[in-house]
C-alpha angles and dihedrals in degrees: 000000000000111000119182126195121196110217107173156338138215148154097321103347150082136197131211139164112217118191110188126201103175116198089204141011107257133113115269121231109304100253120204129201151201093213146043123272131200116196120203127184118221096176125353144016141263147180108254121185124189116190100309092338115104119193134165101235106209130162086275095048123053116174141212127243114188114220108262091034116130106239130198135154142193131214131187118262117264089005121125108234105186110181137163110227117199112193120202137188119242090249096059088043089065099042078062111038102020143253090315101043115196110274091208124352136174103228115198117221123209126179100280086050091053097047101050081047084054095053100040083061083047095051091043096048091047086054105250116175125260101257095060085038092054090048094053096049088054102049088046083050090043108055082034085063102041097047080054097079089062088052127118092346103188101020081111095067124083132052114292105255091056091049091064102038082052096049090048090047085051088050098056099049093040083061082045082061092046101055088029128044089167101060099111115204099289101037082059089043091050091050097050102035094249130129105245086236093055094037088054093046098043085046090053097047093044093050116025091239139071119256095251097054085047092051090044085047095052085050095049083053081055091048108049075049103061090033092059087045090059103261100149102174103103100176086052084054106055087045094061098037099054108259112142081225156004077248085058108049091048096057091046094046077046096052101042099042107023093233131081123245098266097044083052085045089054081043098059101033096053131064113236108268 
């Protein structure tokens, strides 16, 4: 089942909510466009190919699609894939990224990313207008662009063949995350037939940050989710999600987003003056 919604539209730019149930596991039809397009995960992850790039697509990771690239993904079958695409023209793209815009780009998403992405779906769906709404989609591509630079800074070294072995072990463990936030480090090692001191060093370099600060990141995602839907036990949700405490959850939402649980709550809640 693929259902898009179609949330809003600006100067430049457009807004949709997909939610994805594949039956199977297999790409879907390769899709070009005129246009740019920023995927952002809001829960779960997926398999999304651009021309001859793969990447797993997760709440802590969007990607970029250039206009004329052939796009396709693949989810995993009975699994619920909910994102937030924001489709630009190619001359907003390169208001925003210059004269030669990323063809195709990993673009790494921390807590403050997720949450303005959060609250440009909650301006959109209240029915803001689309000046506040344009301004809000510059300002979310352009700090997506500019935290990509940091990103995956050693993946380039090494000999071909290890890069990729090193970017599928990284994906696996990255889909272990997803359905566990509990796996500690060698629980994760032993799954995948890697030694705990090698895994944590290939996912760091892979991803530019350690595997506890992923998996924290990727509580703090669930988090801003279930906060926004109205869940307002804090202590329950730390539980479930992992914390080792109300105290906990609280310093990693604070650290991630710059704001505590309940200030992201009263964001969320109430319109900008």
């Amino acid at each position: 089942m693929w259902t898009v919604t179609h949330l809003a539209a600006g100067d430049g730019f457009s807004l949709e909510r997909v939610r994805i149930r594949a039956e199977s596991e297999a790409w879907s039809p390769p899709e070009v466009t005129a246009a740019y397009r920023v995927v952002l995960v809001r829960s779960g992850a997926f398999r999304a190919r651009v021309d001859d790039q793969v990447l797993l697509a997760d709440p802590a990771l969007a990607y970029l699609g250039g206009a004329g690239q052939e796009l396709s993904i693949a989810h995993r079958p009975g699994m619920e894939d909910i994102c937030t695409a924001v489709t630009c023209s190619p001359g907003l793209m390169r208001e925003l990224a210059g004269d030669e815009p990323p063809s195709a780009v990993a673009l790494p998403v921390n807590g403050r990313l997720a949450l303005a992405h959060r609250l440009l779906v909650s301006r959109a769906g209240k029915g803001a207008d689309s000046a506040e709404l344009a301004e809000m989609v510059i300002g979310l591509m352009g700090d997506l662009f500019e935290a990509r630079n940091p990103a995956h800074p050693i993946r380039a070294r090494g000999r071909a063949a290890t890069l990729a072995r090193r970017r599928a072990l990284v994906e696996s463990v990255r889909t272990l995350i997803a359905d566990d936030l509990s796996a500690s480090l060698r629980d994760l090692a032993r799954r995948v037939g890697w030694s705990p001191y090698h895994l944590s060093r290939a996912f760091r370099q892979e991803t530019g940050v350690t595997l506890t600060a992923y998996r924290n990141r990727i509580r703090t995602m669930r988090a801003l989710e279930a906060i926004e839907a109205g869940h307002d036990d804090l202590a329950s949700l730390a539980a479930d999600l992992g914390f080792a405490d109300h105290a906990h959850l609280t310093r990693t939402i604070r650290g991630e987003c710059g704001l505590t649980p309940v200030a992201v709550r009263r964001l969320l809640a109430v319109p900008p003056s």
